[in-house]
N, C-alpha and C positions, 0 to 999 in steps of 0.2 A: 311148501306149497306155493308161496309166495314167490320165489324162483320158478315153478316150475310157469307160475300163469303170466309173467313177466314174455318168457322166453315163448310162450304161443305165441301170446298178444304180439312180440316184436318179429316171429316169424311169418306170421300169417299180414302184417303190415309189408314182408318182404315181397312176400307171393301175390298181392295185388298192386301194390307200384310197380314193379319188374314185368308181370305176368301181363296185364292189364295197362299199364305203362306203353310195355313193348305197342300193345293195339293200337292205343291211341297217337302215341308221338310215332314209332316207326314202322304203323301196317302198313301204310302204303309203299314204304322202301323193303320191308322185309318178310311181306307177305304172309301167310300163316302158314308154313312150316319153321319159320320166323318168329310166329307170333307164340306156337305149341314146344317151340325150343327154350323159350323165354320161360315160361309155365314151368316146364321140366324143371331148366336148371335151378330156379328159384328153390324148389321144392329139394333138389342136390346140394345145395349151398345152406339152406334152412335145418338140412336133416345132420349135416356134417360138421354143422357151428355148433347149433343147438338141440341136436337128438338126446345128446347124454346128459341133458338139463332134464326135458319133457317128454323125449319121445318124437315131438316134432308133431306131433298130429296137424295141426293146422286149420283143423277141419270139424267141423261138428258130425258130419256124417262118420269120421274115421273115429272119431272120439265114442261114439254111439255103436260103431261095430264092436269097439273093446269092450263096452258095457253088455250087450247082449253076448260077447265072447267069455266074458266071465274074466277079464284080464282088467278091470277098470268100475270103481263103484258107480252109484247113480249122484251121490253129491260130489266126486273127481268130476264126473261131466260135466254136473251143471257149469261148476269154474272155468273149467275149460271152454267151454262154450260161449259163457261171457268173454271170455280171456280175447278167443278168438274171432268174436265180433267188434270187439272195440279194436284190434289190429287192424281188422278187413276198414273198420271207420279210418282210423289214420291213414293208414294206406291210401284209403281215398281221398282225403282230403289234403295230404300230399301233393297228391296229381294232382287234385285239379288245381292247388295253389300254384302249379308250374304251366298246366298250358292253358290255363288261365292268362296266364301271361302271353301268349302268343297274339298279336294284332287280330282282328276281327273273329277273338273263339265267339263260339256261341254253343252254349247248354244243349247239345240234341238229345231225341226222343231217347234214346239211347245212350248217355252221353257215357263216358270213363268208363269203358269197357261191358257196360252193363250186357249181362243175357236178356235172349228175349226167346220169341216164336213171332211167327203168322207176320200177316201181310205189312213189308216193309220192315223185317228185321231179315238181313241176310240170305238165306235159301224160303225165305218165306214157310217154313213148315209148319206141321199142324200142332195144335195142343196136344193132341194125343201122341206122336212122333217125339213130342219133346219130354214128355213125363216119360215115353219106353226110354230112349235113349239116357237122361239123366239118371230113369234108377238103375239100370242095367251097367252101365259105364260103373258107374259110384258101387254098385255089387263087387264088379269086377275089381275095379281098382281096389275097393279094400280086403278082398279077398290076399291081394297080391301082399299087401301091406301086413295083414295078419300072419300071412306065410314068410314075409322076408324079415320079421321081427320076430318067431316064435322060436319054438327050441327045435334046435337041429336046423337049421340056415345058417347061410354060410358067413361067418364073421365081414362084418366092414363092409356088406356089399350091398345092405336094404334101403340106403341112398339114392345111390347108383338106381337099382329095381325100382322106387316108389319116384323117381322121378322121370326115366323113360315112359315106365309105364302111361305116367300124366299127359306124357309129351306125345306115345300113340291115341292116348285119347282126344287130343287136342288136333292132332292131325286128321282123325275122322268124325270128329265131331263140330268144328268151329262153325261152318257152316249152316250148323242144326239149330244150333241155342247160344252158339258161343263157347261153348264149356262152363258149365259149372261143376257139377259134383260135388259142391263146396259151398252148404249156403250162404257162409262167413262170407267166403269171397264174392257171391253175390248181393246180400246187403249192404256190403261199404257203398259199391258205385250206386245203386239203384237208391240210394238215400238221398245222394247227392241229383242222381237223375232226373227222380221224380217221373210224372207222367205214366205212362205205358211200361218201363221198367220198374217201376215201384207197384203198379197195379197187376202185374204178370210174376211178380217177387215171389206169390206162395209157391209157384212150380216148383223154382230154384231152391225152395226150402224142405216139400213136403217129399218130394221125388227122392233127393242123395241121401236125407233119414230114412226112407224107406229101404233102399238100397242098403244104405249102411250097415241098419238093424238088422236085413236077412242075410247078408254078410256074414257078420259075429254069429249068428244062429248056425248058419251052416257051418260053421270052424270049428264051434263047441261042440256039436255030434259031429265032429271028427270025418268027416266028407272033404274037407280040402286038409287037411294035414295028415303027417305021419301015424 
């Protein structure tokens, strides 16, 4: 077990310095299909080092679909969920110890990738646009997830699936909340953000377990699988 919470913790550290990383050091050179590539591949690279350690989840929300899916107990989660919050921390605190360093940074409302909603985070959308959006995406996505790891899928290729997958949701969503789906990866920066991102935090939390959890629900009576 101690392997397996190692290998979140240090994958889900991957997926907010690279994913979140990308936004802050190279959005404005690489724009967000740029930023949703970054996202993917982390999640490609994380599932293909470290899946046959843990599985790769990354995610509390992915973690909570396998427990409502009957593939994952309720004390597996709890670990895992810590595992994956204290990653999402380092990861943060990574970044910010790098562009930290750049001449005149300054802390914003938003700072290190943090999600948000409403007036003056990105598309400006509504609380309620932002909670459809995150548990719907987060459904979907672990829907995909439960399907490309279960029996009868196709060997070697749920990497591949669970990180494009991330990377369309990044492409229609960045503009909403940012992307989350993931509330690991939204508590590292929003700790460090503070403000408007720390006080906007429970979206980012309660939304992708929602999602998650009717995820595994639906896979278990047998509606998205074989």
């Amino acid at each position: 077990m101690t392997k397996k919470l190692v290998a979140e913790a240090l994958g889900t550290a991957i997926l907010v310095l690279f994913g979140c990383g990308a936004a802050v050091i190279g959005g404005a050179e690489i724009g967000f299909t740029g930023i949703a590539l970054a996202f993917g591949l982390a999640i490609v690279a994380a599932a293909y080092s470290l899946g046959a350690i843990s599985g790769a989840h990354l995610n509390p929300a992915v973690s909570l679909g396998m427990v409502t899916a009957g593939r994952m107990t309720v004390a597996e989660f709890a670990g895992y969920a810590v595992a994956q919050v204290a990653g999402a921390i380092i990861g943060a605190l990574v970044l910010y110890l790098i562009v930290s360093g750049k001449p005149g940074f300054v802390m914003g409302e938003w700072a290190l990738g943090s999600n948000g909603y409403g007036p003056g985070y990105l598309g400006e959308y509504s609380l309620a646009a932002a909670l459809v959006f995150e548990a719907v995406m987060t459904f979907l996505f672990v829907t995909v997830i439960l399907g490309a790891t279960g029996a009868g899928s196709a060997a070697g290729f749920a990497g591949l699936a669970i990180g494009l997958t991330l990377t369309a949701i990044h492409l229609v969503g960045i503009h909403v909340t940012g992307v989350s789906v993931n509330p690991a990866r939204s508590i590292g920066p929003a700790l460090f953000a503070g403000g408007a991102a720390l006080s906007q935090l429970w979206v980012f939390i309660v939304a992708p377990l929602a999602g998650g959890a009717l995820a595994g629900l639906v896979y278990k009576a047998g509606l998205t699988r074989a």
